[in-house]
C-alpha positions as CSV (number, residue, x, y, z in Angstrom):
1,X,0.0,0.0,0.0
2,X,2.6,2.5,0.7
3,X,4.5,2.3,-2.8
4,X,1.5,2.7,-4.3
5,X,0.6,6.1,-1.9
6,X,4.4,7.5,-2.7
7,X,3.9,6.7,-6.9
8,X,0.8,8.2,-6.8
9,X,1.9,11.5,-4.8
10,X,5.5,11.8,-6.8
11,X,5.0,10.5,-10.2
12,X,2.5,11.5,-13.4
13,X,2.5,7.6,-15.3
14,X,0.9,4.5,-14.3
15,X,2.5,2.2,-11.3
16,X,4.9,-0.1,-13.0
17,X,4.2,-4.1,-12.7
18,X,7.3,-4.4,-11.1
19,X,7.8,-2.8,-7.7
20,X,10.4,0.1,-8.0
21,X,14.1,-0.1,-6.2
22,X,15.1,1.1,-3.0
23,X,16.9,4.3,-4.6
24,X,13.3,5.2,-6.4
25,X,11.8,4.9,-3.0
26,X,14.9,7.4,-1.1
27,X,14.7,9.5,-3.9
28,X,11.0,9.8,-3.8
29,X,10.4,9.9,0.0
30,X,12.5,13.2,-0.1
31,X,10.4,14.5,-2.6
32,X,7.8,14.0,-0.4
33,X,9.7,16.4,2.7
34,X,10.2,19.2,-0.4
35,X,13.2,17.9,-1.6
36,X,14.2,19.1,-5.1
37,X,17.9,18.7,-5.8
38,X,18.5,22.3,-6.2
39,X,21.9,22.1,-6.1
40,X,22.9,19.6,-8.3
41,X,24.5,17.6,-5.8
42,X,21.5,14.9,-5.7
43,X,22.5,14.7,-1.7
44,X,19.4,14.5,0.8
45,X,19.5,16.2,4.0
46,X,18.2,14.4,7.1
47,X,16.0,16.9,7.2
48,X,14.0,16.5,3.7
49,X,14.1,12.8,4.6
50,X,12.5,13.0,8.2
51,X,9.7,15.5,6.5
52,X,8.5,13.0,3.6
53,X,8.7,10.0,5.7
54,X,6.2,11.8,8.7
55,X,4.6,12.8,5.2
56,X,4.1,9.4,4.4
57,X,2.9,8.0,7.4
58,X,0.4,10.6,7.8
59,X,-0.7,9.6,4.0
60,X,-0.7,6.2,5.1
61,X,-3.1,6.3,8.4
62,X,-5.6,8.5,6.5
63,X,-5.5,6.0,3.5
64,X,-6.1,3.0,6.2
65,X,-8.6,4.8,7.9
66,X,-10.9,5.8,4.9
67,X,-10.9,1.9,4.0
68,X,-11.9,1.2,7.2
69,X,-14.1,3.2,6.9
70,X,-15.4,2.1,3.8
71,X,-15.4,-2.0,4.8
72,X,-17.8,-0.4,7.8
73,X,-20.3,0.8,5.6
């Protein structure tokens, strides 16, 4: 469920029938705490990297609590 919350939030095509590496998941998990390789450098602070993961997890609760919420109905 979460790979599928993260490609839906960072990327614009379809989720691939394979599931995507570890360094698409990094990469795209500091997108998620505003990361955007300004500098060139492609380094990620802890910073950008604590923001998208708390991101995440907030994505993820809400997305389990609204099918909970559904399989109640």
């Amino acid at each position: 469920m979460a790979e599928k919350l993260i490609w839906s939030k960072t990327e614009t095509k379809g989720l691939p029938k394979k599931a995507p590496s570890l360094y698409w998941a990094y990469y795209a998990i500091a997108k998620l705490g505003g990361w955007h390789n300004s500098k060139r450098t492609g380094i990620v602070g802890w910073e950008a990297l604590w923001k998208g993961w708390f991101a995440l997890s907030q994505h993820l609760e809400g997305a389990r609590f609204m099918r909970n919420q559904l399989q109640d109905m």
